[in-house]
C-alpha positions in Angstrom: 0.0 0.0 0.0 3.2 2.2 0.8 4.6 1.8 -2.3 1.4 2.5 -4.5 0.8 5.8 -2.6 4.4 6.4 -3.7 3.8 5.8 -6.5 0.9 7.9 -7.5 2.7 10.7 -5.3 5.9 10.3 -7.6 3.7 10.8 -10.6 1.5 13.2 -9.8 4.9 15.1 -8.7 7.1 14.5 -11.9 4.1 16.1 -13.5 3.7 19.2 -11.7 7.8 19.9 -11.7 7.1 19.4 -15.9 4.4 22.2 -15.6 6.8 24.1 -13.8 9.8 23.4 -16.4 7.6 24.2 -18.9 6.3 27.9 -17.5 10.0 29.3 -16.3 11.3 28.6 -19.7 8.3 30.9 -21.4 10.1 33.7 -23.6 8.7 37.2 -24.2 10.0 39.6 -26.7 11.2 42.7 -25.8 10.7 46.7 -27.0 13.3 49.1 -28.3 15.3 51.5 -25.8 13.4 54.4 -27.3 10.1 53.5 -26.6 11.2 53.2 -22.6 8.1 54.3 -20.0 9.8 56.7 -17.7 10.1 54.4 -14.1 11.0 55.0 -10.4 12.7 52.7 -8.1 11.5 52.6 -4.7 13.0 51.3 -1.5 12.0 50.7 1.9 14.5 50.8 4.8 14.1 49.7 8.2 17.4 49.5 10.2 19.5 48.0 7.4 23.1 50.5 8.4 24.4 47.0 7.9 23.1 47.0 4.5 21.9 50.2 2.9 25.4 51.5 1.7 25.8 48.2 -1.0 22.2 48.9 -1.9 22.6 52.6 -2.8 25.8 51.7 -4.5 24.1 49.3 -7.0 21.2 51.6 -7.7 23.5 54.7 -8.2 24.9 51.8 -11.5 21.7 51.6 -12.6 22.0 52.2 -16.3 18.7 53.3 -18.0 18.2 56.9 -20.6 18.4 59.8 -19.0 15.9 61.7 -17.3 13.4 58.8 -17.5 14.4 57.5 -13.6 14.1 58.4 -10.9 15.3 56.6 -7.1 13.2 57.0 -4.2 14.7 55.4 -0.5 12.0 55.6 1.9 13.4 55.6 5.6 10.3 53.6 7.7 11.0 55.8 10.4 14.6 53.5 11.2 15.9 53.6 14.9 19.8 53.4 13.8 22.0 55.0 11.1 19.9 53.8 8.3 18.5 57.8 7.5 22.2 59.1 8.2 23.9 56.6 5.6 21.3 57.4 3.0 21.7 61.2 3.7 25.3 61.3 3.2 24.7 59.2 0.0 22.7 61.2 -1.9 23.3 64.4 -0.8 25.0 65.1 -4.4 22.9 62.3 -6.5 19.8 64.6 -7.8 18.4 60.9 -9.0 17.9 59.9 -5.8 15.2 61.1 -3.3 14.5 59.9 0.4 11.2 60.4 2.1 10.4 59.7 5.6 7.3 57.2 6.2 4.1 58.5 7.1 2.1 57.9 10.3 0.8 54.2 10.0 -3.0 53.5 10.2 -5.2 50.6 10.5 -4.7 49.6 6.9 -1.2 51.2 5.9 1.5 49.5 8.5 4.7 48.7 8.3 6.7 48.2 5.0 3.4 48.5 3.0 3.0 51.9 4.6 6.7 53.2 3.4 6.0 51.4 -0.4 2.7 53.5 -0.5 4.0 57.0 0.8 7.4 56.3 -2.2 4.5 55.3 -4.6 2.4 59.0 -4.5 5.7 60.4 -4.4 7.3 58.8 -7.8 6.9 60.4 -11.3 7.4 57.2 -13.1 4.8 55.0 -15.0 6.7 52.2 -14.4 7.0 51.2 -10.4 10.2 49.2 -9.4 10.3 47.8 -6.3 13.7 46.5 -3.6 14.5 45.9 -0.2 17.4 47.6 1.5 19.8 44.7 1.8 19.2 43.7 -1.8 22.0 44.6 -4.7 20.8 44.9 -8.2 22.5 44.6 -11.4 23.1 47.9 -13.9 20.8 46.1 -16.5 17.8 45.3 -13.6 15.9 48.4 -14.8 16.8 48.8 -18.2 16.1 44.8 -19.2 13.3 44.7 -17.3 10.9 47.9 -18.1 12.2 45.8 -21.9 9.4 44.0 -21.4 6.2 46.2 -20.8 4.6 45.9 -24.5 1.0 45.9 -25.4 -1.1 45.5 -22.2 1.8 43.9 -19.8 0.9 45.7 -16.6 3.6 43.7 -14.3 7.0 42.0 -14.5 8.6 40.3 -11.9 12.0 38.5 -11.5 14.3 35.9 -10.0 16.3 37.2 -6.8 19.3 34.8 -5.2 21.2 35.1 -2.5 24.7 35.3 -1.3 25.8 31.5 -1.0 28.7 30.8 1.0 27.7 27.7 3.6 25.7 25.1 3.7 23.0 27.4 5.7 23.0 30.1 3.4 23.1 27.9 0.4 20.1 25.9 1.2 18.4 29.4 1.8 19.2 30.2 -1.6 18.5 27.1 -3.7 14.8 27.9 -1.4 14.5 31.0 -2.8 14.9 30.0 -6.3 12.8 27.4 -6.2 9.9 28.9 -4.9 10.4 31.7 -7.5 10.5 29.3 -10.3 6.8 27.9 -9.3 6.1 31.6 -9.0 7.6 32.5 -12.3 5.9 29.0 -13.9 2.3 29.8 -12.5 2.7 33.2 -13.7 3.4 32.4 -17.3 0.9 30.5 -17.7 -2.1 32.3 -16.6 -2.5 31.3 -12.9 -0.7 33.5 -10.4 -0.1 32.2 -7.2 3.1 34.5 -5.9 6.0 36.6 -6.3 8.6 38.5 -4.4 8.8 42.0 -3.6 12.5 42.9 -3.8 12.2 42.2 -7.6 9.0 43.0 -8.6 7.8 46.1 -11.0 4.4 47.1 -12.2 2.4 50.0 -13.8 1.5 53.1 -11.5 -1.9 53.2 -13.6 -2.7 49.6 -12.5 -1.8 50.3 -9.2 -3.6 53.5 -9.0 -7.0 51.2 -10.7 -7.2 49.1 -7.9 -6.8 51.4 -5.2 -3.3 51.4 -3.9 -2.2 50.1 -1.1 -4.6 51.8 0.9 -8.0 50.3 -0.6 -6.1 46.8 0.0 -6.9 44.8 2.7 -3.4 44.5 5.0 -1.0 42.2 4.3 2.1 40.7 5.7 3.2 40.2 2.2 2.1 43.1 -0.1 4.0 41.6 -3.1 1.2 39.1 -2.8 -1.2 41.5 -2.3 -1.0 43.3 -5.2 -0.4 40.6 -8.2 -3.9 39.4 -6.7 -5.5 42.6 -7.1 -3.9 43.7 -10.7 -4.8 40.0 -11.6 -8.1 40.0 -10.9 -8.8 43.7 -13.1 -8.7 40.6 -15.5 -7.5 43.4 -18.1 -3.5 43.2 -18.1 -0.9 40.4 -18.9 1.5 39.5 -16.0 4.8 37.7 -16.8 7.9 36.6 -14.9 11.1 36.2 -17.0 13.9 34.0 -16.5 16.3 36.4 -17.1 20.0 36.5 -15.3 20.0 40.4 -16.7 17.3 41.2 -13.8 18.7 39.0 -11.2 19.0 40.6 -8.1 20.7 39.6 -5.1 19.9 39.4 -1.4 20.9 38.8 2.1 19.9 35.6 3.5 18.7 35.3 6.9 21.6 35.2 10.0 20.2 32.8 12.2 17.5 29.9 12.6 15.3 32.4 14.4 15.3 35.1 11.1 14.9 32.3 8.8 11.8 30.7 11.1 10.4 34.3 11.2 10.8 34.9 7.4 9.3 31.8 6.4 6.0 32.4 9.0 5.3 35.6 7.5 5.3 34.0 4.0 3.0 31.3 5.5 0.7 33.8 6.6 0.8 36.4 4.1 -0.4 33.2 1.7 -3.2 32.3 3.3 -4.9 33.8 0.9 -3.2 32.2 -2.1 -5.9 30.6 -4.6 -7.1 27.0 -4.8 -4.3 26.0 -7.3 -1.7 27.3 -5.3 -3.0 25.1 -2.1 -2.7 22.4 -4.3 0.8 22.7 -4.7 1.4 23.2 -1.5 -0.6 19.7 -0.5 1.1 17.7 -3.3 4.3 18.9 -1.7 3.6 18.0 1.7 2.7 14.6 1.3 5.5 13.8 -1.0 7.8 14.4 1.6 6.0 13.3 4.3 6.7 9.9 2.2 10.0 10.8 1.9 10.1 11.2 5.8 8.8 8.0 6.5 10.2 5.6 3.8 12.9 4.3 6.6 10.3 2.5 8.1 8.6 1.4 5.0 11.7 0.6 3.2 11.8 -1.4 -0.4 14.0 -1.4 -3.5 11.4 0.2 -5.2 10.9 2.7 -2.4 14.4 3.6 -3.0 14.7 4.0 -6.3 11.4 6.3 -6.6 13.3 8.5 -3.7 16.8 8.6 -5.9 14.8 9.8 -9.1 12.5 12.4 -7.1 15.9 13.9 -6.0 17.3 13.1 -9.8 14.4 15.6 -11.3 14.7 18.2 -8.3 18.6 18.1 -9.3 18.2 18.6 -13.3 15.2 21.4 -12.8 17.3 23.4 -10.3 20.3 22.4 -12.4 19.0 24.3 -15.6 17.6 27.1 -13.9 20.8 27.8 -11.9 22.6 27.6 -15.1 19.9 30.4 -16.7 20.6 32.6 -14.2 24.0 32.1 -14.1 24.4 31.0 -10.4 25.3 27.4 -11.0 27.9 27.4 -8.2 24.8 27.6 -5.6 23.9 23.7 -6.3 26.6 22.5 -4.2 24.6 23.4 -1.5 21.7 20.6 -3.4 21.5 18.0 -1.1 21.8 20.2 2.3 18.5 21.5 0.4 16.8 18.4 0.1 16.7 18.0 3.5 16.2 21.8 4.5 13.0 21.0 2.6 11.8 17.8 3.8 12.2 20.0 7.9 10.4 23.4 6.8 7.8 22.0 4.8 6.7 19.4 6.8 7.2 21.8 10.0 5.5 25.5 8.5 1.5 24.4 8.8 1.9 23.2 12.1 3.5 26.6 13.1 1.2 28.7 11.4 -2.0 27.0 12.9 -0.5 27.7 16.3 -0.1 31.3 15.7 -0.5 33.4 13.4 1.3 36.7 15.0 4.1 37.7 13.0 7.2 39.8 14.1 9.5 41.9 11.4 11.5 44.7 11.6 10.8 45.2 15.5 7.2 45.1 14.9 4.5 42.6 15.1 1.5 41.9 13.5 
């Protein structure tokens, strides 16, 4: 009986990591340099002294025509040197403007109180959206405001992170796998999720379905918004696999970070659609069998496991290679069993309690 739950399980899995394959490969043809929208890059900052300076650095690379961008760094009212760092920045840099967050309200807290107050503030018609200890490449804004032709009203992109143990590692190989189902489900029609350090949409779709403050809150605004633009049911959303918009991050420090990260995820998700829940199930009880084949062990058992973690190992292997991080799959088998932990672990945390703390604030 084991085995033939396996079995089915395998299947039902090879098929949906196929359907993945087959959306993160989806190409999309790009515009001229001339017929650029104008855009503005916005960033929130809470406390980041430790990584605000590397930020501005990258953005001040940014390569995109003149006079069509414009940088906005939002201080969300930051309790260290975060302001001072970004003062002394761009106190020669007329590109960049910082703003200090607004009062928060019942419905505008936190981060998605800072995004909103840069978002009335920015002149562009293209909104590009990063997070304080993120770096970005030259081409991020150029390559990617490429892509808004026709009716596309959002593009969103792959972001890494810096790899040098096996902790850190696993956290990347995470991130990009979970932005490959995002990019996949995307492409093809049924979005489920995407990430707000590399995400980028029209201010006019933004503005049509109320901004921020005509959203119910969030924990994950990135979330929040591809729902709403996505259901106006009037503009294309893609997600390009494209190394040129790659941006890189800071993983978490600690097991505590990490467990907070991944909560607020979990919660902000809640909301995801029916298709997206069915992912998540078929992934839960495939490792679940993978957690308990020890004491259901059988050659056949074994060699279903060895080409699960064959597949996971080719799909990771050509999307690394894409984006041009290959070097991170060393960290692929710490991964496996990173996954086969959180996964199992995450609904069982989040039906306990659903209070979430970030940035020295909970909610």
């Amino acid at each position: 009986m084991f085995e033939i739950i396996f079995i089915i399980l395998i299947v039902l899995y090879f098929i949906q990591s196929s359907i993945f394959l087959i959306g993160v490969v989806k190409k999309f043809s790009q515009i001229k340099e001339e017929k650029l929208l104008t855009a503005t890059v916005i960033v929130a900052a809470r406390n980041e002294e430790k990584n605000i300076l590397k930020c501005l650095e990258s953005l001040d690379k940014l390569i995109y025509p003149e006079g069509k961008l414009d940088i906005i760094i939002v201080d969300d009212r930051s309790t260290d040197k975060t302001g001072e760092i970004i003062d002394e920045f761009i106190k020669d840099k007329h590109i960049f403007t910082k703003i200090i967050s607004k009062e928060e309200s019942s419905k505008l807290k936190g981060k998605t109180n800072a995004l909103s107050c840069g978002i009335n503030t920015a002149k562009g018609k293209i909104i590009f959206t990063t997070d304080a200890d993120c770096i970005v490449k030259p081409s991020w804004v150029f390559k990617t405001a490429s892509y808004y032709k026709e009716n596309i009203a959002m593009v969103n992109g792959f972001t890494t992170q810096i790899a040098d143990s096996n902790f850190t590692g696993m956290q990347s190989i995470d991130f990009i796998y979970l932005l490959m189902i995002a990019s996949s489900t995307i492409n093809l029609g049924k979005p489920i999720s995407c990430i707000g350090n590399n995400m980028s949409y029209l201010k006019k779709a933004y503005l049509e379905v109320g901004g921020y403050e005509s959203l119910p809150f969030s924990v994950t605004e990135d979330f929040n918004l591809l729902m709403a633009i996505s259901k106006l049911g009037k503009y294309k959303i893609i997600y390009p696999m494209d190394k040129e918009t790659l941006v890189t991050s800071m993983p978490c420090e600690n097991i505590k970070s990490l467990y907070r990260q991944k909560k607020r995820w979990a919660v902000g998700g809640l909301g995801v659609p029916l298709s997206g829940f069915m992912i998540l199930i078929s992934g839960y009880l495939t490792y679940l069998i993978m957690l308990l084949l020890p004491f259901f062990y059988s050659t056949l058992s074994l060699f279903l496991l060895s080409l699960k973690i064959f597949f996971d190992f080719l799909i990771l292997f050509h999307v690394h290679h894409r984006l041009g991080i290959l070097k991170n799959m060393k960290y692929f088998i710490t991964t496996e069993i990173y996954f086969i932990i959180y996964i199992l672990a995450l609904p069982f945390l989040v039906a306990s309690n659903r209070k979430v703390k970030w940035k020295g604030r909970e909610y």
